[in-house]
Rosetta silent file (secondary structure, phi, psi, omega in degrees, C-alpha in Angstrom):
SEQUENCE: XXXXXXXXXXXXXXXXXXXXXXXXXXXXXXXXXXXXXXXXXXXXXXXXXXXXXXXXXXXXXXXXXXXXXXXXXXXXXXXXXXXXXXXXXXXXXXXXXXXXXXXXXXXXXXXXXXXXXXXXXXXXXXXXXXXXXXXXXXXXXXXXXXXXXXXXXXXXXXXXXXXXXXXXXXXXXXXXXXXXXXXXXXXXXXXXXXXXXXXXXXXXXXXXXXXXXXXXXXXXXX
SCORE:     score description
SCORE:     0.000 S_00000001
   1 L     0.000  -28.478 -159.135  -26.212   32.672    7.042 S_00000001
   2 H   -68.661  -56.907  164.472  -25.810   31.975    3.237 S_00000001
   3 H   -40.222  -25.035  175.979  -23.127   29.355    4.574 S_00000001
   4 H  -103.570   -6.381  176.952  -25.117   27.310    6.763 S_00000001
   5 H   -85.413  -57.511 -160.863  -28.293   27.373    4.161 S_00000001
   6 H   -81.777  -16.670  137.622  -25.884   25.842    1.595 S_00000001
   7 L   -36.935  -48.282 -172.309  -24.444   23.356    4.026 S_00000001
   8 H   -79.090  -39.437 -177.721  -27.909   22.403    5.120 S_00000001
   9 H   -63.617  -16.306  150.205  -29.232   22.093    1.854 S_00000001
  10 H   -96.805    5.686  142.041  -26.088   19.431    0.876 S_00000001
  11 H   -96.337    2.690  142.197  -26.670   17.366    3.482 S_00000001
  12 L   -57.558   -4.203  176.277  -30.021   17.136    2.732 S_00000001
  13 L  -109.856  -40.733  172.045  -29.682   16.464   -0.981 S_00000001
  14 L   -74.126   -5.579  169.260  -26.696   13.684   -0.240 S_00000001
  15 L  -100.705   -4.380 -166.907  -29.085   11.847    2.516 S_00000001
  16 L   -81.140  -34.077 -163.535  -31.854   12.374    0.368 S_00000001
  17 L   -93.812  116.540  168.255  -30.450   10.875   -2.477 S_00000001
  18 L  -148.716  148.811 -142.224  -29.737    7.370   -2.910 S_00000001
  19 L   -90.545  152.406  175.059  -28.127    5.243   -5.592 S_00000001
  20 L  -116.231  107.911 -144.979  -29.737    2.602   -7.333 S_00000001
  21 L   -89.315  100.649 -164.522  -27.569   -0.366   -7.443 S_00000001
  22 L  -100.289 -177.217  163.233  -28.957   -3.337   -9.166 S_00000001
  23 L   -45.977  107.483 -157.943  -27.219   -6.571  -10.719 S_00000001
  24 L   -74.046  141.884 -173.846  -24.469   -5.543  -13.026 S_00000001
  25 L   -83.283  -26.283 -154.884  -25.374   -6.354  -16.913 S_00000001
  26 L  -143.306   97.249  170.995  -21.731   -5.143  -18.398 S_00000001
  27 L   -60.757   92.758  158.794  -18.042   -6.283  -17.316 S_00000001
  28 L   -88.606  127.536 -158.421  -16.081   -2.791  -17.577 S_00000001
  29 L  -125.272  107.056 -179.323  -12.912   -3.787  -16.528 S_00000001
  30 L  -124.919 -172.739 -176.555  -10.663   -1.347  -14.503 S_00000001
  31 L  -145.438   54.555  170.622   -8.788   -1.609  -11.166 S_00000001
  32 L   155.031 -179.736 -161.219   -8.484    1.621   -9.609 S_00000001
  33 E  -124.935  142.493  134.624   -9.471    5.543   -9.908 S_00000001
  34 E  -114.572  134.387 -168.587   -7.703    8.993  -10.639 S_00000001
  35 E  -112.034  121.109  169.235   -9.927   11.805   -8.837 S_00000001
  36 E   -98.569  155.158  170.592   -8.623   15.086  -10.794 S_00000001
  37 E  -153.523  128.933 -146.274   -8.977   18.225   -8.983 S_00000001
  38 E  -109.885  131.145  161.893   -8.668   21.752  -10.656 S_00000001
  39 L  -138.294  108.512  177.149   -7.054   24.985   -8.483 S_00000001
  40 H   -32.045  -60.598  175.092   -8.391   28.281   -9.802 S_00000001
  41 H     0.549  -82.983 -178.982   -5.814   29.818   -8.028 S_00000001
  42 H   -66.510  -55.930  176.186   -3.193   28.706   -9.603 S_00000001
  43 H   -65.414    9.180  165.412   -4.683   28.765  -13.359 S_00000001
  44 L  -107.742   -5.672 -171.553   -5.514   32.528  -13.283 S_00000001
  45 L   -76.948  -58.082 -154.872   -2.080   33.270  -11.827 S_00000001
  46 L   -56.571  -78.546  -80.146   -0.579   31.194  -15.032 S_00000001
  47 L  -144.888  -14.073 -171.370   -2.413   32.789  -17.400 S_00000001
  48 L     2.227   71.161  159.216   -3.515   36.068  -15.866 S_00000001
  49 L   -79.313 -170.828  162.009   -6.612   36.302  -16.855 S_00000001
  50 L   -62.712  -16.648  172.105   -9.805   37.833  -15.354 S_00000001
  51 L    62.809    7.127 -173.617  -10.093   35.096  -12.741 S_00000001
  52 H   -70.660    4.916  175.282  -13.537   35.613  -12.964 S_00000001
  53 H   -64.028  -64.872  174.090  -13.889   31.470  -12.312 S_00000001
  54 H    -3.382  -71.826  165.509  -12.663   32.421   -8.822 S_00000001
  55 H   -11.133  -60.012 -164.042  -16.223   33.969   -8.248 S_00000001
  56 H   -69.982    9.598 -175.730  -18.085   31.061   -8.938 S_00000001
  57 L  -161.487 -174.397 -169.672  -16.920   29.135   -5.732 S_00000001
  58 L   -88.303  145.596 -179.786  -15.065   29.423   -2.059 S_00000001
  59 L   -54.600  124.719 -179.621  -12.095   30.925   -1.388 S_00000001
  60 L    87.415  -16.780  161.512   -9.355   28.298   -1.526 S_00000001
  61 L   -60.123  125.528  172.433  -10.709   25.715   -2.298 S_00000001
  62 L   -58.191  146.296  166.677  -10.177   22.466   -4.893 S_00000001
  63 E  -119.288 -173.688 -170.433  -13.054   22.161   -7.671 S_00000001
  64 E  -101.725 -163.570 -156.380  -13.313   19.012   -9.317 S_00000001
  65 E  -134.341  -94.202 -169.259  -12.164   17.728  -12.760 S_00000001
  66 E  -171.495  173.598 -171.151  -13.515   14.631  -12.932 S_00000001
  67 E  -131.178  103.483 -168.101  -13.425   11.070  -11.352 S_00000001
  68 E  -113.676  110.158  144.934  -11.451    8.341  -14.159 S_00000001
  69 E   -73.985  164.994 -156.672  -11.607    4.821  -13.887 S_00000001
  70 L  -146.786  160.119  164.533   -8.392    3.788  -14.637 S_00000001
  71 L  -104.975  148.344  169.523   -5.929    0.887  -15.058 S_00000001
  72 L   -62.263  -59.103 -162.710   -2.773    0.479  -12.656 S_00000001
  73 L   -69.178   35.178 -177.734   -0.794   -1.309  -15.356 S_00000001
  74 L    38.673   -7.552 -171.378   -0.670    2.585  -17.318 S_00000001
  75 L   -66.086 -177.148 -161.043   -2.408    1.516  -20.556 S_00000001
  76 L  -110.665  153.862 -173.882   -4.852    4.246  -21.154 S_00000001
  77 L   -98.308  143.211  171.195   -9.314    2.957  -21.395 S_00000001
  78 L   -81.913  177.097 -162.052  -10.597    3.593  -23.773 S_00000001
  79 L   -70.196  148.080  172.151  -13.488    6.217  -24.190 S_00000001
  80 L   -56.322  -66.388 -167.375  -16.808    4.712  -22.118 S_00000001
  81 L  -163.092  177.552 -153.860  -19.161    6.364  -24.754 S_00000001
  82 L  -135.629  -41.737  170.691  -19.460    8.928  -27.473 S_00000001
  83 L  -105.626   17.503 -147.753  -23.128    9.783  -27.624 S_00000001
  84 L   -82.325  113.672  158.183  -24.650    8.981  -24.042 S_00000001
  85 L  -112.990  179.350 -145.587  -26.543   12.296  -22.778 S_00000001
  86 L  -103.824  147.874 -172.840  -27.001   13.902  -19.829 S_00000001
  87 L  -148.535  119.423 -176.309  -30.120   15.491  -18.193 S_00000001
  88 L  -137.156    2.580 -153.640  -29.121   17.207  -14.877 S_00000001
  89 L   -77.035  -32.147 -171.733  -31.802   19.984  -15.384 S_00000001
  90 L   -88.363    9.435 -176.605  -34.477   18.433  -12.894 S_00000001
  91 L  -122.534  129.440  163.351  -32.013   17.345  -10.228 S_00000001
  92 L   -72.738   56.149  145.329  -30.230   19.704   -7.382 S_00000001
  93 L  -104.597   42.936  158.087  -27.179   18.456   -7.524 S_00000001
  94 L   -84.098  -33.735 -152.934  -26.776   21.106  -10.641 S_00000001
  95 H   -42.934  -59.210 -176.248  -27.222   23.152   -7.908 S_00000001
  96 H   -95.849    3.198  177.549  -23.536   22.122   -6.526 S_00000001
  97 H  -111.748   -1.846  147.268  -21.439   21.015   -9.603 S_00000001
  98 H   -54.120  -65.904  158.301  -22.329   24.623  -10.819 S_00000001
  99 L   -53.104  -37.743 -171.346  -20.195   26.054   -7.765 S_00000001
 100 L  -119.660   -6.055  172.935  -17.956   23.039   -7.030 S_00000001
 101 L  -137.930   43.248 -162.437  -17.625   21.353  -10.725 S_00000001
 102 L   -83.723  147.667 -173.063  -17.134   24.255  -12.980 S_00000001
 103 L  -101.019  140.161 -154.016  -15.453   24.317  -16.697 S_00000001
 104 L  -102.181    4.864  167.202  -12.443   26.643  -16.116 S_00000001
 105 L  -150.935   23.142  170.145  -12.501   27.485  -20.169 S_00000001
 106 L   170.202 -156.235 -129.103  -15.745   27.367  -21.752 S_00000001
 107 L   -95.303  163.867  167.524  -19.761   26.033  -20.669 S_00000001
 108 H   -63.331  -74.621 -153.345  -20.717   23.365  -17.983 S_00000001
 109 H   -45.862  -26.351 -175.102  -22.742   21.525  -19.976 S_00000001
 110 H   -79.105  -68.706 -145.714  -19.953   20.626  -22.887 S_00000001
 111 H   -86.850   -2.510  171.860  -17.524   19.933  -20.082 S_00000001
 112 H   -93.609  -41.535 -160.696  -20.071   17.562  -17.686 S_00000001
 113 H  -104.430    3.329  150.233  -21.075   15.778  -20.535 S_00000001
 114 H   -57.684  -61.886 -166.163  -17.630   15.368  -21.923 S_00000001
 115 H   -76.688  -49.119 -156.742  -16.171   13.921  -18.554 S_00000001
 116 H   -83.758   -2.386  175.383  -19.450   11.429  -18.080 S_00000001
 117 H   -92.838  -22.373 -171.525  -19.079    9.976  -21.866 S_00000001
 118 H   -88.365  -43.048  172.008  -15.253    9.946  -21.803 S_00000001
 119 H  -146.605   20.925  173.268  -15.201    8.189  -17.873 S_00000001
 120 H  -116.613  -22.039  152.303  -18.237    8.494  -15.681 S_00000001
 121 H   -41.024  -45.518  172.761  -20.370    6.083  -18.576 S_00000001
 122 H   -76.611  -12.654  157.163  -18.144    3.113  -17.615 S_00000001
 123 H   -85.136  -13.630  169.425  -19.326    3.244  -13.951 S_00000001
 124 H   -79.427  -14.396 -175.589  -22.603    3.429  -14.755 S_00000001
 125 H   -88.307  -62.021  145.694  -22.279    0.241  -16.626 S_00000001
 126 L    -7.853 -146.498  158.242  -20.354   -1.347  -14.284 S_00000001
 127 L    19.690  -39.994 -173.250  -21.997   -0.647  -10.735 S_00000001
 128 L    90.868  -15.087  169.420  -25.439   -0.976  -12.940 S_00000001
 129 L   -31.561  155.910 -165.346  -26.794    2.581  -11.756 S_00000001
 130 L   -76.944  -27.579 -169.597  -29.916    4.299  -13.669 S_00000001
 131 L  -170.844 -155.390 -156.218  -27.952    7.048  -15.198 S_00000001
 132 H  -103.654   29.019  129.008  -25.756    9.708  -15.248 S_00000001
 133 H   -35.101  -50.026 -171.355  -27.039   11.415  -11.749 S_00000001
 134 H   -86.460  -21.520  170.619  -25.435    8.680   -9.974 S_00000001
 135 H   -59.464  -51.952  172.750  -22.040    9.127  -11.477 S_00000001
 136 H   -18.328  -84.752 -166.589  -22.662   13.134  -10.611 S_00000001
 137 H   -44.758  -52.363  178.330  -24.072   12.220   -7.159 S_00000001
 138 H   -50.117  -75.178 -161.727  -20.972    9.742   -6.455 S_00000001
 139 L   -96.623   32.696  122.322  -18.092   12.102   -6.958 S_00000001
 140 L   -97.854   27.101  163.193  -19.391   15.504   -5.302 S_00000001
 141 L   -86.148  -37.008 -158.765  -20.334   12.840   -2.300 S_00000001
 142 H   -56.304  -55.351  163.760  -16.381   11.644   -3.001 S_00000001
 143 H   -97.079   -2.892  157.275  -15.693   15.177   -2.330 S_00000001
 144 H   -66.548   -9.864 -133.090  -17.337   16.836   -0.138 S_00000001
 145 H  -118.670  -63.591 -159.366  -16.623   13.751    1.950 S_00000001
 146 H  -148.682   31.027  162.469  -12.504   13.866    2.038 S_00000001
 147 L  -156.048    8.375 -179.075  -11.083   16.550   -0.545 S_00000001
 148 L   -74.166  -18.496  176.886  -12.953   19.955   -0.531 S_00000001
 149 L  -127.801    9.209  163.886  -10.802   21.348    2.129 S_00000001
 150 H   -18.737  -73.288  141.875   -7.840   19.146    1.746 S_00000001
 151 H    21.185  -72.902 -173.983   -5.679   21.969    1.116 S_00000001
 152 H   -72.039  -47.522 -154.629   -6.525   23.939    4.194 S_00000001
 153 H   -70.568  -23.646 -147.115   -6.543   20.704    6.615 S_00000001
 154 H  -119.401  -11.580  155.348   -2.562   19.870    5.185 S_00000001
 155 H  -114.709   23.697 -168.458   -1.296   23.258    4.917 S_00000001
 156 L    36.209 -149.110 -174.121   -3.020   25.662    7.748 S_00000001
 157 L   -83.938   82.583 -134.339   -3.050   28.977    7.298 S_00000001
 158 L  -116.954  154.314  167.490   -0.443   29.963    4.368 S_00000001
 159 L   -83.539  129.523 -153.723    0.504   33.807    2.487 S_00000001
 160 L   -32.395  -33.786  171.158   -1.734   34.380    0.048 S_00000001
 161 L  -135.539  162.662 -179.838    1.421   32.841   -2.389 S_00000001
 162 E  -165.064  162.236  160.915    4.578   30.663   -1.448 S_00000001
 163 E  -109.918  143.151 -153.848    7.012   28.278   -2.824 S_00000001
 164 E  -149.321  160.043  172.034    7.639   24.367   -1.970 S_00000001
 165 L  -118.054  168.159 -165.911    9.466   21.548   -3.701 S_00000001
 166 H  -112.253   40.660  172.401    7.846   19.230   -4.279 S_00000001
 167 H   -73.538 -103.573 -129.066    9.661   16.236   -1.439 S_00000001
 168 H   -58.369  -50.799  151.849    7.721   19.004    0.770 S_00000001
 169 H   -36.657  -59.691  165.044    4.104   19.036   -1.048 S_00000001
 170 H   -53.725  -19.285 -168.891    4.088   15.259   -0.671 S_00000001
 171 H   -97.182  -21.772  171.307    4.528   15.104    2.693 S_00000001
 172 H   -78.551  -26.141  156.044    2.099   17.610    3.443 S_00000001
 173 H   -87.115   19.480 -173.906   -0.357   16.450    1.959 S_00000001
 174 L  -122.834   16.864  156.579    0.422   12.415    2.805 S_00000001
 175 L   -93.434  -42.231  176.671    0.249   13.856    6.680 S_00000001
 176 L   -91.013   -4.970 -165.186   -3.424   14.004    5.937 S_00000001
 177 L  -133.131   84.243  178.814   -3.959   11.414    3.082 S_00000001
 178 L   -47.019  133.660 -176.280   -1.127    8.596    4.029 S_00000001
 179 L    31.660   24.737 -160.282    0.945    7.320    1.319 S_00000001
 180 L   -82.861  129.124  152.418   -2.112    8.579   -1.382 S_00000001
 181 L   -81.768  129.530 -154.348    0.112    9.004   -4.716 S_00000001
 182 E  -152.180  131.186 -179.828   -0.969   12.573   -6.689 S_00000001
 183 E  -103.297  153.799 -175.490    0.653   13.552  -10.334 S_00000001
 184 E  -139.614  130.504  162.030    0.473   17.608  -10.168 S_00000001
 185 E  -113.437  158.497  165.292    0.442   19.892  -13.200 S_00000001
 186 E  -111.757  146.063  127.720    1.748   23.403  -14.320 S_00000001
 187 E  -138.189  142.810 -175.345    1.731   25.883  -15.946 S_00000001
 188 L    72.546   -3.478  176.497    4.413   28.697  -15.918 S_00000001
 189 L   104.379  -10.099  172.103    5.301   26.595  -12.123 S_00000001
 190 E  -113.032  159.017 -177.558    2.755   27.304  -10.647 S_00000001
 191 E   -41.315  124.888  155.916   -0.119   24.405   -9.731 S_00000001
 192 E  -144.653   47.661  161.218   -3.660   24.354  -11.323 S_00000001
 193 E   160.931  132.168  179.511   -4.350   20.374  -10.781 S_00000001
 194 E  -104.707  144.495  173.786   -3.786   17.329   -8.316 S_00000001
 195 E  -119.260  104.399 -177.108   -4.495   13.962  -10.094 S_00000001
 196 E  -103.017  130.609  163.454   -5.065   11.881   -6.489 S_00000001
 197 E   -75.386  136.415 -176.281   -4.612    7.871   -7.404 S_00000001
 198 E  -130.519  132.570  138.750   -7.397    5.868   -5.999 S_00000001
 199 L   -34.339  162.671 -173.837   -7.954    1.962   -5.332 S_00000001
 200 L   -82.235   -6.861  160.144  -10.849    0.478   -7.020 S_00000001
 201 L  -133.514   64.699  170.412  -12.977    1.118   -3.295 S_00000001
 202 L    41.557   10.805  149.663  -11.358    4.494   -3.446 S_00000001
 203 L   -54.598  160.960 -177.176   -8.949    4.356   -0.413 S_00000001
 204 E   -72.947  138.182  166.094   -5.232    5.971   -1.668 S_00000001
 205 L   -65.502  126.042  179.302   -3.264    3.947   -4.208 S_00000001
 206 L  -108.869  -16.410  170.358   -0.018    3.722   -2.229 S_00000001
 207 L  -108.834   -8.710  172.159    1.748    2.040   -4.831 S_00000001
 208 L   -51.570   92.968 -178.456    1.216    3.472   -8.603 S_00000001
 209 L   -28.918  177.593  153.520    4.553    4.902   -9.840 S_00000001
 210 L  -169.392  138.586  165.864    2.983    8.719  -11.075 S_00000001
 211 L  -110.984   98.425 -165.134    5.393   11.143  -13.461 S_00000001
 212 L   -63.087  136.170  162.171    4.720   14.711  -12.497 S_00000001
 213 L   -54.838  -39.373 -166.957    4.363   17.326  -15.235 S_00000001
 214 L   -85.321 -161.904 -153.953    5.887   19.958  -13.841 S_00000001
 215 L   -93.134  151.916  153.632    9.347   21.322  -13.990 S_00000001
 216 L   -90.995  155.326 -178.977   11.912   20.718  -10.940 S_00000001
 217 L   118.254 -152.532 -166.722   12.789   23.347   -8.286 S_00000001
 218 L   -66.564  126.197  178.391   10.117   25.539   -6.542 S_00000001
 219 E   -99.483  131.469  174.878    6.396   24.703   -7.493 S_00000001
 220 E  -102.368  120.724 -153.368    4.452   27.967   -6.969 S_00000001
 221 E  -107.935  125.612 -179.862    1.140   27.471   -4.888 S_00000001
 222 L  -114.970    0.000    0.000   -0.894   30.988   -5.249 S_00000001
């Protein structure tokens, strides 16, 4: 029952909610996206810790990072803004980046208001939006939409840990995402984060070289 209250209650807060896009004032100029995505899983395995992040959200599942505009041509943007803050206390969608946008080594608030000054500020200028709600509200719609169960839909039903190379990770997950380009980090070999490349109206970047962090041989997915 808990499950179908918190289902109904996000699609009622994502039909409820709509952005307000006005005439943009400020040319930020990028040409494309990386959508990071963080898996507890794997970062309590490296590190074997308490795992108590696990808790905060559903079994198996990606949480998010953050959503980076970005340039194709690799230079790096520079930070959006340094002092913009954030007021999420009066809005539900705390509701769901508590459970589904969680800081995997220290407070929400330092790490939401990190990610919207370092890259969710330059979309607000850009796009023209009132604040930093609609970057929020944009990327958990971005995922709930096509990457919260990603995972599940490209690998079925898997033992609780296994090993893959990673010619075999890409193609499993480019059976559900087609030619979508994804940088993957480690630590200790096994996974705790997909970097997915995105076009600038978010469809997969099919062409963006990407240089994986981790080591070759077996990538360990726990």
């Amino acid at each position: 029952m808990m499950k179908i209250e918190i289902f109904l209650l996000i699609l009622y807060f994502f039909s409820a909610y709509s952005f307000n896009l006005r005439e943009t004032k400020q040319d930020i100029r990028y040409d494309s996206y990386v959508f990071a995505l963080q898996w507890p899983n794997g970062y309590c395995a490296a590190f074997n810790n308490s795992c108590e992040i696990l808790n905060k959200t559903e079994e198996n599942v990606f949480t998010i990072h953050g959503l980076w505009p970005s340039l194709k041509n690799g230079k790096r943007l520079p930070e959006c803004t340094k002092g913009e803050p954030i007021d999420l206390d009066n809005y539900g969608i705390s509701f769901f980046m508590e459970r589904y946008w969680f800081s995997f080594k220290g407070g929400n608030k330092g790490f939401w208001l990190h990610e919207y000054n370092k890259h969710g500020y330059c979309m607000v200028q850009e796009k023209n939006w009132e604040n930093s709600v609609d970057y929020f509200s944009f990327v958990m719609k971005l995922y709930f939409q096509s990457y919260r169960f990603l995972l599940q839909k490209a690998f079925g039903n898997q033992p609780r840990v296994w090993e893959l190379d990673l010619d075999e990770l890409k193609s499993k997950i480019q059976r559900v995402m087609p030619g979508i380009n994804f940088k993957i980090k480690c630590e200790k070999s096994y996974i705790t984060e997909f970097q997915f490349y995105l076009e600038k109206d978010l469809t997969p970047d099919t062409k963006t070289p990407v240089k994986n962090s981790c080591k070759k041989g077996k990538l360990v997915f726990k």
